[in-house]
C-alpha positions as CSV (number, residue, x, y, z in Angstrom):
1,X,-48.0,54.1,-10.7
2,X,-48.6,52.2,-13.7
3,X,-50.7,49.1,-14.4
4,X,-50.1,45.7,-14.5
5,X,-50.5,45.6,-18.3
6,X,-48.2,48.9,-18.6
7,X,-45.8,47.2,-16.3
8,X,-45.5,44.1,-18.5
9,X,-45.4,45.6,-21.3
10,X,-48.8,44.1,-22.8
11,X,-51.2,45.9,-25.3
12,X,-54.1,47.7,-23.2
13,X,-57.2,45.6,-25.7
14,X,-55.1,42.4,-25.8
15,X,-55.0,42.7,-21.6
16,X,-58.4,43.5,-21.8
17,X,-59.4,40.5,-23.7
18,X,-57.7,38.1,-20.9
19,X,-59.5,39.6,-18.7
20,X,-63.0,39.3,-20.2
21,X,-62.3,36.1,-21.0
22,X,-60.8,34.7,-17.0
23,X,-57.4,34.4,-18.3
24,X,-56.2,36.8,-16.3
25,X,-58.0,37.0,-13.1
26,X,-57.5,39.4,-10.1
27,X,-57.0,36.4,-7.4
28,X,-54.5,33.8,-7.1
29,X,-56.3,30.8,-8.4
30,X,-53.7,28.4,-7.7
31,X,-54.7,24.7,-7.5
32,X,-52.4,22.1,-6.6
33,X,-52.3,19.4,-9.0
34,X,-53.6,16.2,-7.5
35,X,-55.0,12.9,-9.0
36,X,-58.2,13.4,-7.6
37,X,-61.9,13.9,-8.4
38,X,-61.8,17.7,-7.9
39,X,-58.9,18.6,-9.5
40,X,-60.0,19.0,-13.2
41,X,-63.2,20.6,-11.5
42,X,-61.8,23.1,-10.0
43,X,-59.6,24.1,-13.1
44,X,-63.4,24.2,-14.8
45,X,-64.7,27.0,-12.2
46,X,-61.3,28.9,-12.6
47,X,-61.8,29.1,-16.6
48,X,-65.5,30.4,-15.6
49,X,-63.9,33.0,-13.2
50,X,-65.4,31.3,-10.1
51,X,-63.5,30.0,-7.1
52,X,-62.7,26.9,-7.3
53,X,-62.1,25.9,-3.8
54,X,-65.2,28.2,-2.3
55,X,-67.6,26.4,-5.0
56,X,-66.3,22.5,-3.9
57,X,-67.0,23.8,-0.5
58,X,-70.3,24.9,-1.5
59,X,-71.1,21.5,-2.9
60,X,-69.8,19.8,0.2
61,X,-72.2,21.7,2.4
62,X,-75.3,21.0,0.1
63,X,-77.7,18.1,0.1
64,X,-79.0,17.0,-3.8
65,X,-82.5,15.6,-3.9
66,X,-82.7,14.0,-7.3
67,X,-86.3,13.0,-8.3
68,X,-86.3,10.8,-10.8
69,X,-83.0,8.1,-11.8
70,X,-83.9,8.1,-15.6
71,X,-81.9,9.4,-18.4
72,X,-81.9,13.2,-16.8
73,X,-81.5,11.5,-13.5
74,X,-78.3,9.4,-14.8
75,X,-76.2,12.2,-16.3
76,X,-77.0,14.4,-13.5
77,X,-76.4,12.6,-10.7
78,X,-73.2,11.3,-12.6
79,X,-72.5,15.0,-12.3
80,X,-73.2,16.0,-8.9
81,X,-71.6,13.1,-7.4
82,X,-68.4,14.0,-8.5
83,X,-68.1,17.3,-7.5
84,X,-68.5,15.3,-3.1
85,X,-71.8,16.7,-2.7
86,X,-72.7,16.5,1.3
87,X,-75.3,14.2,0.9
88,X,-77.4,12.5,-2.6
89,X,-81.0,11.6,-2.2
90,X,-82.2,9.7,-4.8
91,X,-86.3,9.5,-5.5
92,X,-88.0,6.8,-8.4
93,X,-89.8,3.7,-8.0
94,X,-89.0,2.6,-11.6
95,X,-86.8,-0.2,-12.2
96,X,-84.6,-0.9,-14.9
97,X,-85.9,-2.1,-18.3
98,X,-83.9,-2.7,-21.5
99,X,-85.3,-0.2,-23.1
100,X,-83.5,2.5,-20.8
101,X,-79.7,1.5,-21.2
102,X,-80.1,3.8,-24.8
103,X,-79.5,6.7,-22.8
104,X,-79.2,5.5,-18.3
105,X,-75.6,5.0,-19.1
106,X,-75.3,3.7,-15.5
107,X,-76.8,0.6,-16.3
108,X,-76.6,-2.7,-18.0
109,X,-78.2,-5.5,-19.2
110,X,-77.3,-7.1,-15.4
111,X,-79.8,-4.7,-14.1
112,X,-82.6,-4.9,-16.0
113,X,-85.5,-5.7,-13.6
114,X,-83.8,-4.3,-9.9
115,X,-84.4,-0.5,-9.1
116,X,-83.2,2.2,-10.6
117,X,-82.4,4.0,-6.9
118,X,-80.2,0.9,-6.0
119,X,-77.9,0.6,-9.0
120,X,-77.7,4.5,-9.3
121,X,-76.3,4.3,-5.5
122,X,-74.5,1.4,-6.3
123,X,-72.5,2.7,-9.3
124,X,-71.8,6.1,-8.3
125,X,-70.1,5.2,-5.0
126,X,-67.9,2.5,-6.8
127,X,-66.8,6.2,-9.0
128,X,-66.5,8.2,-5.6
129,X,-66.6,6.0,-2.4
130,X,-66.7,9.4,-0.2
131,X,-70.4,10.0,-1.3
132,X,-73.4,9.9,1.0
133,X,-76.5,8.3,-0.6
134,X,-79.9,7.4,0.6
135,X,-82.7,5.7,-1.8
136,X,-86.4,6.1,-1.8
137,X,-87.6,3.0,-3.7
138,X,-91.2,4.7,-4.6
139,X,-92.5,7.9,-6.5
140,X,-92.3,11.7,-5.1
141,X,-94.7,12.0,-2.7
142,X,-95.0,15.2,-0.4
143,X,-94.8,13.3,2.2
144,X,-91.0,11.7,1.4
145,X,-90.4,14.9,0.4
146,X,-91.4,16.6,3.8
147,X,-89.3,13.7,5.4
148,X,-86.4,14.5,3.6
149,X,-86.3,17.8,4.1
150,X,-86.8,17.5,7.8
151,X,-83.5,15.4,8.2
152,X,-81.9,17.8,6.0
153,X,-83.5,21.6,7.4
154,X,-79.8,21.9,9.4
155,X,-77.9,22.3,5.6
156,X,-78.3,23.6,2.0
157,X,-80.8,21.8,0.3
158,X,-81.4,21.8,-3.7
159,X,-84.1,19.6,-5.5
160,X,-83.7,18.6,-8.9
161,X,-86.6,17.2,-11.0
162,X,-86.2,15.2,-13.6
163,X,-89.5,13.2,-13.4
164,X,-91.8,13.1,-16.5
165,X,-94.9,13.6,-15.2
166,X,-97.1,16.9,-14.0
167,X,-98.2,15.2,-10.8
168,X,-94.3,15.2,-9.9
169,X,-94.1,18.8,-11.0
170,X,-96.7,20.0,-9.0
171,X,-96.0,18.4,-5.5
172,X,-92.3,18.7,-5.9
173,X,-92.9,22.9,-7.1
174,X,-95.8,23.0,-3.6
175,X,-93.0,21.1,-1.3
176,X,-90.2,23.2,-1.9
177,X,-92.4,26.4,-1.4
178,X,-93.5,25.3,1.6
179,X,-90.3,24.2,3.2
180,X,-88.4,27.1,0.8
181,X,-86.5,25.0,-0.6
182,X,-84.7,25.9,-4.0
183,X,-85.2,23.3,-7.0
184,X,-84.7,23.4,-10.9
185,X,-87.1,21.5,-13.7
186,X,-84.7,19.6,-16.1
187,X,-86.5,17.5,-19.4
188,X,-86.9,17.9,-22.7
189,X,-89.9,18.2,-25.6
190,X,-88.9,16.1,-28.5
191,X,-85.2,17.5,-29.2
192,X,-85.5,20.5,-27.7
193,X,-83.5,20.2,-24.2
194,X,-84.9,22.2,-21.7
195,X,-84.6,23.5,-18.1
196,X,-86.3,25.8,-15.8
197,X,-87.7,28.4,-14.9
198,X,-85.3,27.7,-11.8
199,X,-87.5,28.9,-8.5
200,X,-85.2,30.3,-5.4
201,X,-87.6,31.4,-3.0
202,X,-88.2,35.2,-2.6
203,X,-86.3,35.4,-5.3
204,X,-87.3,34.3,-8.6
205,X,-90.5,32.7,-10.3
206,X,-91.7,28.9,-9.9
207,X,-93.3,26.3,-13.1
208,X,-96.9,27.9,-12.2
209,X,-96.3,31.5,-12.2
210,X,-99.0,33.2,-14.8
211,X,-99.1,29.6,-16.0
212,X,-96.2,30.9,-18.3
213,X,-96.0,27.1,-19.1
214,X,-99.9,26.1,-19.7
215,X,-99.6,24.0,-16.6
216,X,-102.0,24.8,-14.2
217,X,-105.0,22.5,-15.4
218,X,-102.6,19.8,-13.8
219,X,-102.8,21.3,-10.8
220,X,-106.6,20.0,-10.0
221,X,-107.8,16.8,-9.2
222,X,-107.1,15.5,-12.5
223,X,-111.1,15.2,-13.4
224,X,-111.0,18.0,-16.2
225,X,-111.3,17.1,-20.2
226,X,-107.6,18.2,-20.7
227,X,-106.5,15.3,-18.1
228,X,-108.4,12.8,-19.9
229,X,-107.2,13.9,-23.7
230,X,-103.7,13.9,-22.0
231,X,-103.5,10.1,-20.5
232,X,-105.4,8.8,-23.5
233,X,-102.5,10.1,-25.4
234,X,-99.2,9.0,-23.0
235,X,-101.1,5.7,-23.0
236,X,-100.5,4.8,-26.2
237,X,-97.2,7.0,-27.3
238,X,-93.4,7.5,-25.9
239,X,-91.8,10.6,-25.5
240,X,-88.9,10.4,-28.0
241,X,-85.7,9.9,-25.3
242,X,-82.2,9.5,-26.3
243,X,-78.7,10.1,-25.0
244,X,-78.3,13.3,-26.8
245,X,-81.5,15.0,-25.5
246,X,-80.7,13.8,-22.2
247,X,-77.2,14.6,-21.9
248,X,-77.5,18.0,-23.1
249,X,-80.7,18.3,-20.7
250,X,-78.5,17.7,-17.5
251,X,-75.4,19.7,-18.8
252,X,-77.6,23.2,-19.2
253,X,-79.0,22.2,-15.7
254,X,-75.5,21.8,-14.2
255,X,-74.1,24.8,-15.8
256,X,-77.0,26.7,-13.7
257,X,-76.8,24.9,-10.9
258,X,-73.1,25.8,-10.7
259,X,-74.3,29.5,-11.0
260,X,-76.6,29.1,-8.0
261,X,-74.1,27.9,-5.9
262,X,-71.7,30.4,-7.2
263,X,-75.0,33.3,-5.9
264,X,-74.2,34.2,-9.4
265,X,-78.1,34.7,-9.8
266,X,-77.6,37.1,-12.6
267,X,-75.9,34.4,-15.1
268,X,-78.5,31.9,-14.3
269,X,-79.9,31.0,-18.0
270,X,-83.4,29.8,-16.4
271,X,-83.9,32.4,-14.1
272,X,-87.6,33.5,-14.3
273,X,-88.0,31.6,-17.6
274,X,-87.8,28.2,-19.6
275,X,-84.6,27.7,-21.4
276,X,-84.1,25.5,-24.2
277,X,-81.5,24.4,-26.8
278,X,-82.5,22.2,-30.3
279,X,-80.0,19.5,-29.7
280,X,-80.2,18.9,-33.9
281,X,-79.7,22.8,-34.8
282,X,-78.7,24.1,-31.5
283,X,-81.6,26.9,-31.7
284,X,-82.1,28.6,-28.9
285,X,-86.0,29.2,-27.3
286,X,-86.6,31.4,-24.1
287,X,-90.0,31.5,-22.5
288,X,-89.8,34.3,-20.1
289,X,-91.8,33.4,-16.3
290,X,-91.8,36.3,-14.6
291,X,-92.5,36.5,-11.1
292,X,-96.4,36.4,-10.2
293,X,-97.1,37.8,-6.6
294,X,-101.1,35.9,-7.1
295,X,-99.0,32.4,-7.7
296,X,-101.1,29.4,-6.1
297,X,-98.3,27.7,-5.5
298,X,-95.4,30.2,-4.7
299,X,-96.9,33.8,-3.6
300,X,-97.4,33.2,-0.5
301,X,-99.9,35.7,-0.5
302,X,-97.6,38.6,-1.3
């Protein structure tokens, strides 16, 4: 018997190079060439050496619960919707100000003063008039949360958060424990793009765990000297928000979200930890959040 490399004739390291690299692959990943949305995606999850048609079937059965419609929440769900998710859910009770159309490339100066929710809907079916979208014209509470899992506790649910305050983090992180519901952290600090630590329950860690991420003051009522320093501070300054930071933000998340829904769980960059990329120098920064079985918010009391 020889191999397929010995039967064509091709070096054994030069084989072995395609290989590692998905350009040979040991299924037939044919895909028909259509002019559709998911034809150029599923030539993307070929060149990662995923399935293309078993990962658009796994974004067809799953429901994406974006909170938040801002810059992270523009790119993203630009992503997601056009990969004909099941269902979108959008969450944010902003609406549109001039000041946002540097980097919510969804909008324009026409929208300035309506809801973000209602143009993001608006905009993404005219790109993909398949989608399913419901708005939530108001900030994450647990109990829209709770109400949107409900309808949902039938399918594959995945929360993405790209809100910008602790308050969001914490109810969002406290709702999907309860209802174990997966969900990923996407922002930024400054220009540094990060994402994570990416909490799949029983699995792997969530924002709180050995408050990896100095966090857990937040937790609280909010009466503690840190709070106070902290909205003394966010009253007066802006986080530094541009399309770079943003787009690179939601790209790293979609590259792991991809993962997840691959059960790739191993090549998940924010698995038990904060990932982040410099979007000037590119630097790389790892936080490591391992697991921590006396969690408050996702031990359970293992």
């Amino acid at each position: 018997n020889f191999t397929i490399s010995e039967k064509n004739n091709i070096n054994k390291s030069i084989f072995d190079t395609l290989v590692e690299h998905n350009l040979i692959v040991k299924e037939n990943l044919y895909v028909e060439k259509k002019d559709d949305l998911n034809f150029k995606n599923k030539l993307y999850f070929h060149a990662l050496g995923l399935n293309g048609n078993a990962l658009a079937k796994e974004f067809a059965d799953t429901t994406f619960v974006i909170v938040g419609c801002g810059g992270i929440g523009n790119f993203i769900s630009f992503a997601i919707g056009s990969l004909s998710p099941r269902k979108i859910e959008l969450i944010d009770g902003d609406k549109i100000e001039k000041s946002n159309l540097n980097r919510q490339f969804l909008f324009t100066e026409n929208d300035i003063g309506k809801y973000k929710v209602d143009v993001l809907k608006k905009n993404l079916v005219e790109r993909n008039n398949k989608l399913s979208i419901s708005e939530y014209k108001e900030y994450v509470s647990k109990e829209v949360l709770h109400n949107i899992f409900e309808q949902n506790k039938k399918n594959k649910t995945l929360v993405i958060l790209s809100g910008d305050s602790f308050s969001a983090l914490s109810l969002t992180a406290k709702a999907c424990v309860k209802s174990e519901i997966p969900f990923l952290n996407i922002g930024y600090l400054n220009d540094i793009s990060a994402i994570g630590p990416f909490y799949i329950p029983g699995i792997s860690s969530c924002p709180f765990c050995h408050n990896a991420l100095s966090i857990s003051d937040d937790i609280s009522s909010g009466h503690n000297e840190s709070k106070i320093l902290e909205d003394r501070i966010n009253a007066n300054n802006e986080a530094p928000s541009s399309f770079t930071n943003n787009a690179l933000a939601a790209s790293m998340g979609m590259a792991d979200i991809i993962e997840f829904l691959s059960h790739n769980y191993e090549r998940i960059n924010s698995l038990n930890k904060r990932f982040g990329i410099n979007s000037a120098t590119f630097e790389k920064y790892v936080l490591e959040v391992n697991r921590d079985r006396k969690c408050e918010i996702c031990s359970h009391g293992e």
